[in-house]
N, C-alpha and C positions, 0 to 999 in steps of 0.2 A: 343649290347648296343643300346638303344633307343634315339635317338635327335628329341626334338621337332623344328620344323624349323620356329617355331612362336616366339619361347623363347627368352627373351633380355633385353637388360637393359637400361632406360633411363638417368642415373647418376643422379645427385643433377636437383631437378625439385624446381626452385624456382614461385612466383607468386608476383608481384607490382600494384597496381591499384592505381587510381585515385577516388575522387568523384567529379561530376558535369562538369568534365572536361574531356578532352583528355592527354596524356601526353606531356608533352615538349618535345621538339629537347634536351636538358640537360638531361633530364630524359630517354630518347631513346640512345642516347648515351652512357651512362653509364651501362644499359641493353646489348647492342651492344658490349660494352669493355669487359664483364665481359665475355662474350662467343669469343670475340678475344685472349683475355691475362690474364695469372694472372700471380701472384710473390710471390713468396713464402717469408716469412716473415723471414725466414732461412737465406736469400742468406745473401752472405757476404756485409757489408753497401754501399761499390763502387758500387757493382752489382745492388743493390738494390735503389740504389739513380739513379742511370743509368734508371734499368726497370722504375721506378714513373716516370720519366720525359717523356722516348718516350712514356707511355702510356697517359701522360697528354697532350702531343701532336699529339697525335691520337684522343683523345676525342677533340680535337681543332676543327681539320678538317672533324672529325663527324659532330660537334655540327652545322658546318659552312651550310657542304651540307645539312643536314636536317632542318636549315632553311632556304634553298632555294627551298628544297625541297615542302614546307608546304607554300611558297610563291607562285610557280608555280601550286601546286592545287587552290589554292585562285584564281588567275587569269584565269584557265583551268571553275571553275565553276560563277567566272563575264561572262565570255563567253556563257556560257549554259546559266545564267539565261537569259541575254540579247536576244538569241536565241530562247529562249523559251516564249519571250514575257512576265518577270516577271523581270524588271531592281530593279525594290524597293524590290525585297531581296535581292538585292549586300549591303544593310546598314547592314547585321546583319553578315558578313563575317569580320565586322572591319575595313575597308582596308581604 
């Protein structure tokens, strides 16, 4: 019997974009949930009211850190710009 040792499978390949923009910390999180957990629509209603709720609670403290996340880059490159002797592009950061 022959095995290819390349062969494999990547399961369900999904894709989300954006235009003009980056994604949100909401939108990153919910990408993030979808590869931590799912819930099968089967399960019995307790079961299932159970999984929606920790999973909505997970997306809480996703949403939480990834925007502290995206606040700490912000500040990481006022630093650079300052550094680099370009302080008037900290205006286009928003902050």
């Amino acid at each position: 019997m022959l095995v290819d040792p390349f062969a494999g499978s990547v399961g369900t390949v999904g894709v989300r974009t954006t235009t003009g923009r980056g994604m949100t910390p909401e939108e990153i999180a919910d990408i993030a949930l979808d590869k931590i957990m799912s819930v099968s629509k089967g399960a019995p209603p307790v079961i299932l009211e159970q999984a929606m709720a920790f999973r909505e609670d997970i997306r809480k403290v996703l949403v939480h850190y990834l925007h502290q996340a995206a606040e700490s880059e912000r500040v990481s490159l006022v630093a650079k710009f300052h550094k680099a002797g370009y302080p008037e592009l900290v205006k286009i950061l928003d902050m």
